[in-house]
N, C-alpha and C positions, 0 to 999 in steps of 0.2 A: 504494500500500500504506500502512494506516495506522501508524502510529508502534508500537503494541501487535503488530501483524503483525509489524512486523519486528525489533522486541526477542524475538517469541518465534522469531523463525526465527534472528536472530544467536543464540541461547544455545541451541538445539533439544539439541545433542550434547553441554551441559554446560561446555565448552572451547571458548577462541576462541584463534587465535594469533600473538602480537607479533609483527611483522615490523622490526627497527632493524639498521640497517645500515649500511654504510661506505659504497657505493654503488648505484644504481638497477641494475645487471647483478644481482648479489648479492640484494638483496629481490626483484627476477622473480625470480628461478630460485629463490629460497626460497619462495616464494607458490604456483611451480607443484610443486614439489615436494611440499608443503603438501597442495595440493587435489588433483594427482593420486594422493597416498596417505589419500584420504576426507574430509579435515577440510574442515566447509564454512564456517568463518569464518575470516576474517584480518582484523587491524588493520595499518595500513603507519603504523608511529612519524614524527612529521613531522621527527623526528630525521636523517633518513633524507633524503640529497641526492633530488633531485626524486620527493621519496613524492608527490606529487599526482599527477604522470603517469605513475608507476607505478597508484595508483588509479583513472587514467580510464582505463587501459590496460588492467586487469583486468577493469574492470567491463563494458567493452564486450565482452571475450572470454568473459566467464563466464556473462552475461547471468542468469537466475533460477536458477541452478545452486550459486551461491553468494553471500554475503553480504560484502561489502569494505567497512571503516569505515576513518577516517582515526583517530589517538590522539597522543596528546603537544600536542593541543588548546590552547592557553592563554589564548585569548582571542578576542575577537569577531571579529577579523579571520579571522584563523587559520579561525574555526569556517567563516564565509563560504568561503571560497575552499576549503575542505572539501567542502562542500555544491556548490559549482560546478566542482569536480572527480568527482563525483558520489559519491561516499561515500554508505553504507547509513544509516551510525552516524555515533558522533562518542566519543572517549574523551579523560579528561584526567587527569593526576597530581594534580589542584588543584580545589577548588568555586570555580568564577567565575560569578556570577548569567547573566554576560553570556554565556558561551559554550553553556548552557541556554541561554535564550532564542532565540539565532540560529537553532540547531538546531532548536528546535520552531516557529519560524517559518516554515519552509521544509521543516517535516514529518520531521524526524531525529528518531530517538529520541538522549538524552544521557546516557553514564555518566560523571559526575564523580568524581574522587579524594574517598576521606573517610580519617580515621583513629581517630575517636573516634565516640561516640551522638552527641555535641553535634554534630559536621557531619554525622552519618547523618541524624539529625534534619534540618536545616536544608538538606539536600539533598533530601530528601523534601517539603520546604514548597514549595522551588522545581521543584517538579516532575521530577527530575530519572527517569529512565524503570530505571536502575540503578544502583549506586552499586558503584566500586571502590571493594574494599578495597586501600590501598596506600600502605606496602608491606604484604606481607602476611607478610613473615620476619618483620616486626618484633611478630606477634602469633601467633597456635595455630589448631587446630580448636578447642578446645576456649571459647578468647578466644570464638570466634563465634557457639558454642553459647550459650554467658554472654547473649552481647549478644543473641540472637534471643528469648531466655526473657522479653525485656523488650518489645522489639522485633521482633515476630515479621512485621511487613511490611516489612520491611526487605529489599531486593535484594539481595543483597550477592555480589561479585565480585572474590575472595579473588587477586590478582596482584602479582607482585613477590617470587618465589621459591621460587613451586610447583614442584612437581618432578609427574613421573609417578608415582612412587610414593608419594606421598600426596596426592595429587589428588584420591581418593577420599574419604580421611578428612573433607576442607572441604565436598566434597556431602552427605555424611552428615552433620557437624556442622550442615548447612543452608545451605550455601551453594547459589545457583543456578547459577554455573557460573566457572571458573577460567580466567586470562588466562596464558599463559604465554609466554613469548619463546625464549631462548637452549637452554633445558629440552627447548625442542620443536625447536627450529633447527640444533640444531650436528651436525656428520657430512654424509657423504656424501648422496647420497640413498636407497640402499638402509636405510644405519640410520637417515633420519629415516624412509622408510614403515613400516620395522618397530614405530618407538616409536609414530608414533602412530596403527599398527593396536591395539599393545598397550594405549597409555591409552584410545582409545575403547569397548575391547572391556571395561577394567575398569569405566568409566563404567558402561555400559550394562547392567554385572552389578552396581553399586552401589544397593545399598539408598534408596531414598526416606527424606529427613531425619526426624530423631523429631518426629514429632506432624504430621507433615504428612498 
């Protein structure tokens, strides 16, 4: 699958969802929890005691049913051993030239951290396939609106304290789709299938960005 395939099949439902965690029991049973209540993207944070064999563990059981990236990326290393765990994606809180490059060397698409135009920019030079925003408290819908009026190719990937209930407003402001962790994570499993039947079903009634 090309790199473009699979940034558009990780983002298809708009939300992808952080998996960090205290331990590997905990992020499975949140991932299956996850995808048995529809969501078909996970990130597993390498924050996360052996997220990798959590990822190669997924990926083999989920096989084209869904999309498994590794995130909290930092470096070349890191990206490698991502990639050889078999990760779809690849995500980081930081632009590292090097952690792009890995990833497209071996066919990953790569969202890097940005926080300003200057590294939205300079993420885009370096190819980067989507860019978080992050964090994304630390700015609005409306910040994104601002920035797209200028920047209108800009991927942007508003994570770091989205909620469900304004998840909407960042795809309407033009975001392509929202990263969320604990927002989507915390509860049983009856209330995470309920929330995120609820945020995918608002996604899917949300408005197409202005001028799109």
């Amino acid at each position: 699958m090309y790199r473009w395939e699979t940034t558009r099949a990780a983002l298809a439902q708009r939300v992808f969802a952080i998996i960090r965690s205290d331990s590997y029991d905990h992020a499975a049973a949140a991932a299956d929890t996850l995808l048995s209540a529809g969501l078909t993207t996970v990130e597993f944070s390498l924050t996360t005691p052996f997220a990798l064999e959590a990822v190669t563990t997924l990926v083999r059981e989920v096989g084209d049913d869904a999309v498994i990236g590794a995130g909290t990326v930092l470096d070349a290393a890191s990206a490698r051993m991502a990639v050889d765990a078999g990760a779809r994606f690849l995500v980081s809180p930081s632009l590292d030239p090097e952690v792009i490059r890995t990833g497209h060397r071996y066919g990953l698409p790569v969202f890097p951290g940005v926080a300003t135009p200057t590294e939205m920019v300079r993420a885009m030079e370096l190819g980067a396939d989507a860019l978080k925003l992050f964090p994304a408290s630390a700015h609005s819908p409306r910040w994104v609106k601002d920035v797209r009026a200028a920047l209108p190719q800009a991927a942007l990937l508003p994570t770091g304290g989205v909620t469900v209930a304004d998840a909407p407003e960042w795809i309407a402001a033009g975001a392509v789709a929202c990263g969320m962790g604990s927002a989507l994570t915390e509860g049983d499993r009856d209330v995470v299938a309920k929330r995120v039947a609820e945020l995918l079903a608002r996604l899917r009634d949300s408005p197409p960005p202005e001028g799109s």
